[in-house]
Residue, then its C-alpha position, 0 to 999 in steps of 0.5 A: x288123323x294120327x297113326x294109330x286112328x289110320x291103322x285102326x279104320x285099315x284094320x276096321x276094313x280088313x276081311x279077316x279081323x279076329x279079335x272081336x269078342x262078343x261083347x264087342x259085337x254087343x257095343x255094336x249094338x249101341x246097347x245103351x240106345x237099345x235100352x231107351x227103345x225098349x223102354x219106351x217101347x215097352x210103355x206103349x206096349x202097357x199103356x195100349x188099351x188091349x190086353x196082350x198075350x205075355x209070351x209073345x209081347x216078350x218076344x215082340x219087344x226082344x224083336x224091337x230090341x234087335x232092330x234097334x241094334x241091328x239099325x246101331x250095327x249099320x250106324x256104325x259100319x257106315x260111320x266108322x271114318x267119322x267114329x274114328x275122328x271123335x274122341x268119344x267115338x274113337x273106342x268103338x268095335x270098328x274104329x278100334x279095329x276089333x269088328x270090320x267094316x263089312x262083319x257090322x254091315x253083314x251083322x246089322x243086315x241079318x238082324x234087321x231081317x230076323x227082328x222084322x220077321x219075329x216082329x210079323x210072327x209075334x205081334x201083327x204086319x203093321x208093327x213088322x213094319x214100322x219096325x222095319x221102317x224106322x231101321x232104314x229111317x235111322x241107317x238110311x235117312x239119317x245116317x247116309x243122307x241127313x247127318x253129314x249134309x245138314x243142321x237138322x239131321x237130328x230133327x229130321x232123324x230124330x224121328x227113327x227114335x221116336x217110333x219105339x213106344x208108337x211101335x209097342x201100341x201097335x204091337x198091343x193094338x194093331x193100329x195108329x191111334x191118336x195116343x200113339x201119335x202122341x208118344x211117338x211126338x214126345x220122343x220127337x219133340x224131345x230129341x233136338x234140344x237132348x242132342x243140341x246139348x251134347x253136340x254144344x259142349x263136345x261141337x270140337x268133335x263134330x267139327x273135326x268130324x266134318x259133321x254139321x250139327x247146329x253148334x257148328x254150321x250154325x253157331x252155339x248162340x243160335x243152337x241156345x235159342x232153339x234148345x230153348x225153344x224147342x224145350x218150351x214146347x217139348x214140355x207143352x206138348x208132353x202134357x197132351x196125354x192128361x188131356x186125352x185121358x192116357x195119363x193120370x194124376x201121376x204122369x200129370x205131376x211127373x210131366x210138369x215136376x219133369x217139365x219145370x227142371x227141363x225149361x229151368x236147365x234150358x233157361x240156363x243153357x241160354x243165359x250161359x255161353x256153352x259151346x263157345x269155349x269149344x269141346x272139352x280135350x277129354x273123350x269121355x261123354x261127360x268131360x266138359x270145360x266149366x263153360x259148357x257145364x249148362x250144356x251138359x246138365x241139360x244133356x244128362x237130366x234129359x235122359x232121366x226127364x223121358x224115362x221117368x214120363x214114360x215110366x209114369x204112364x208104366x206105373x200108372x197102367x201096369x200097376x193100378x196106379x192111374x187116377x183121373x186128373x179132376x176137371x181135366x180127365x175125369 
């Protein structure tokens, strides 16, 4: 670790840090997670068979949008010695020294109280807590236990992600029903072969990092294969609403449009030799050598991948736009 990255964490933990910035409290927050948990979280909310009062659906997902941040704030307190190795992390709020270790410990605890109580306030307890559940799952389980012990911390961890659109059904219905079970798998299933992706073509990071994503403590042939498998069987299972009946003729052509791009991208990754050139030099999320470039189109059409599905079921129950797929649901 050079000069310059010692002088940064000592800083990040120093008591009387004042250069912070409201937006740097709001890049605590990991702002761009936040946006994919409210999306998907709001989809859950429409596609729930229950009508829900506007007002306090509002305030119900803003709940969710400051839990998510809260769990981003703890994230990012407790990582700050690996956030200040990776060149892709090295510019957040507390490596950079702008906010302290001990204001984003105390910044992420006091969200996660006030986003479970609105969440109690507005929705129902049973939401309050799973919201509350899938902080301690991310800052807790995945965080300080999984990331830094094992190769399936993000399978295992993956799973505080997938709770948001589980999250916004209850808000809408106040139960756990088959359909929920079903979002919340999605994100699931998705989340491996999405994280393995990056991890392939940034793995220099990860090892330098002491972090043992799949690439370095198993090796980038093996983390091919199962992003390859696990995408099989992402897109398989990503068509089980058309056969509860919770998607349409849109979210059908949508998942196997979606689908037949993501096992495309994934054939590829396996075919290719990503992640045995090592990481890109550059610290930008997208800087990648050419060897690795199958593993980063993966990456990045993965992100579109979810959000179209998910907005597909938007389209299809906020909009009028479902229509039965004829043999299958109709």
């Amino acid at each position: 670790m050079n000069q310059t990255t010692n002088s940064s964490v000592h800083r990040a933990e120093g008591e009387a840090v004042s250069t912070a910035s409201p937006r740097d409290y709001f890049d605590l927050m990991k702002p761009r997670v936040m946006t994919l948990v409210v999306f998907t979280a709001f989809a859950g909310l429409i596609a729930a068979p229950t009508d829900v009062d506007p007002f306090l659906a509002l305030i119900s997902i803003i709940s969710l949008a400051i839990g998510a941040g809260a769990a981003g704030a703890l994230n990012m307190a407790y990582d700050a010695d690996i956030d200040a190795t990776m060149k892709r992390t090295q510019k957040r709020p507390v490596p950079r020294g702008a906010v302290s270790i001990s204001n984003a410990y105390g910044m992420g605890l006091v969200a996660s109280i006030l986003s479970v109580l609105m969440m109690a306030l507005a929705a129902n307890y049973l939401a309050a807590g799973l919201l509350a559940f899938s902080i301690f799952f991310y800052a807790v389980i995945y965080t300080m236990i999984l990331k830094r012990s094992t190769p399936q911390n993000i399978v295992i961890g993956g799973a505080a992600g997938a709770f948001p659109p589980m999250i916004g059904w209850v808000i809408a219905t106040g139960e756990i029903s088959l359909d929920a079970v079903i979002l919340f798998m999605i994100i699931f299933l998705w989340t491996p072969p999405h994280s393995w992706a990056l991890a392939l073509y940034k793995s220099g990071d990860y090892a330098a990092a002491n972090v043992p994503m799949m690439p370095v403590a198993k090796g980038a042939k093996s983390t091919r294969l199962q992003i390859l498998l696990y995408s099989i069987v992402l897109v398989i299972f990503a068509g089980a609403p058309v056969l509860t009946g919770l998607g349409g003729l849109v979210y059908a052509a949508t998942s196997l449009g979606g689908g037949a791009l993501f096992l495309l991208l994934a054939v590829r990754i396996y075919k290719s030799r990503a992640g045995e050139a090592g990481s890109a030099e550059e610290g930008a999320l997208y800087a990648v050598r050419a060897g690795d470039k199958a593993a980063r189109d993966l990456f990045a059409f993965s992100i579109g991948y979810l959000t179209v599905l998910f907005a597909a079921l938007i389209v299809e129950h906020a909009f009028g736009a479902y229509w039965a797929v004829p043999g299958v649901n109709g």
